[in-house]
C-alpha positions in Angstrom: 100.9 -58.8 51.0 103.2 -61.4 51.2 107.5 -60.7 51.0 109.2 -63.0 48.6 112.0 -64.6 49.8 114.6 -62.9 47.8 113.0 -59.5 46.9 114.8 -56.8 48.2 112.8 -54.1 47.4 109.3 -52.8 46.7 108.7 -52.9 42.9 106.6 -49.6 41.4 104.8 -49.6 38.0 103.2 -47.2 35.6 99.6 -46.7 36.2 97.1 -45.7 33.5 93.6 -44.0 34.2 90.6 -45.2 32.7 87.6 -42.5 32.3 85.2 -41.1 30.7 87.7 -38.8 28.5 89.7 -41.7 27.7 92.9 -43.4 29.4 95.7 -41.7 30.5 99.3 -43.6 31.0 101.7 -42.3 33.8 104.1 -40.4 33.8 102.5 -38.0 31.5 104.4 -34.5 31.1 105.8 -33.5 34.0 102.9 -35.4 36.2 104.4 -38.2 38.0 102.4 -41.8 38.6 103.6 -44.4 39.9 101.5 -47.5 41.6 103.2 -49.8 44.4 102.8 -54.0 43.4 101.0 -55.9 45.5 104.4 -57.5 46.4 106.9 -55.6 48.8 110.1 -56.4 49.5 111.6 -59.3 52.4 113.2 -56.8 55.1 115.0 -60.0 56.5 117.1 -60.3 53.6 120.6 -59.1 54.5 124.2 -58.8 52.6 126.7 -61.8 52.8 129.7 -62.9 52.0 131.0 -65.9 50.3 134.7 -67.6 49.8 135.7 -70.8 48.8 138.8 -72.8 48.4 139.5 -76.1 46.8 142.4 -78.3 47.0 143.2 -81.8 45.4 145.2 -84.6 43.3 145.4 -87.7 41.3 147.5 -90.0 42.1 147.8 -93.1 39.6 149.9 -96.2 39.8 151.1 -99.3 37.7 150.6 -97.3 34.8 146.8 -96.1 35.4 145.3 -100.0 36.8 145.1 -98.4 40.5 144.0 -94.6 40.6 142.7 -92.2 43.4 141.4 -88.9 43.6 141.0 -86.7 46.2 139.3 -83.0 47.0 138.7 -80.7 49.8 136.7 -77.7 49.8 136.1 -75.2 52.3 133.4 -72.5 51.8 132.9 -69.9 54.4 129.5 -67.5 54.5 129.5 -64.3 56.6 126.7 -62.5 57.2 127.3 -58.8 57.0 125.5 -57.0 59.9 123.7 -53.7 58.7 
């Protein structure tokens, strides 16, 4: 079984039983039945945080024939130690 890269957990499903009385789908009363995928979970995948901040202008001169435009962003990730 191979973890996906950003599953965090291990999915569970209902499970039905196929026999010779017939098929029988889980949970059924009080009789719990649950079956594990085939896919678990990627235990590497930890919390993190993200900020970003953006700053900029236009400047435009003799009325609009020579323009500029200019942006700065800075994004910052932390990883959140568990």
């Amino acid at each position: 079984m191979i973890p996906q890269p950003y599953q965090l957990l291990v999915l569970f499903a209902r499970t039905t039983i196929n026999g010779s009385f017939g098929n029988t789908t889980f949970p059924f009363g009080n009789v719990a039945g649950l079956i594990g995928w085939n896919v678990i979970g990627n235990a590497d995948l930890k919390p993190e945080k993200t900020s970003s901040f953006e700053v900029g202008t236009e400047l435009g001169f003799f009325d609009g024939r020579i323009s500029a435009d200019f942006s700065h962003i800075l994004k910052i990730i932390l990883k959140i130690r568990s």
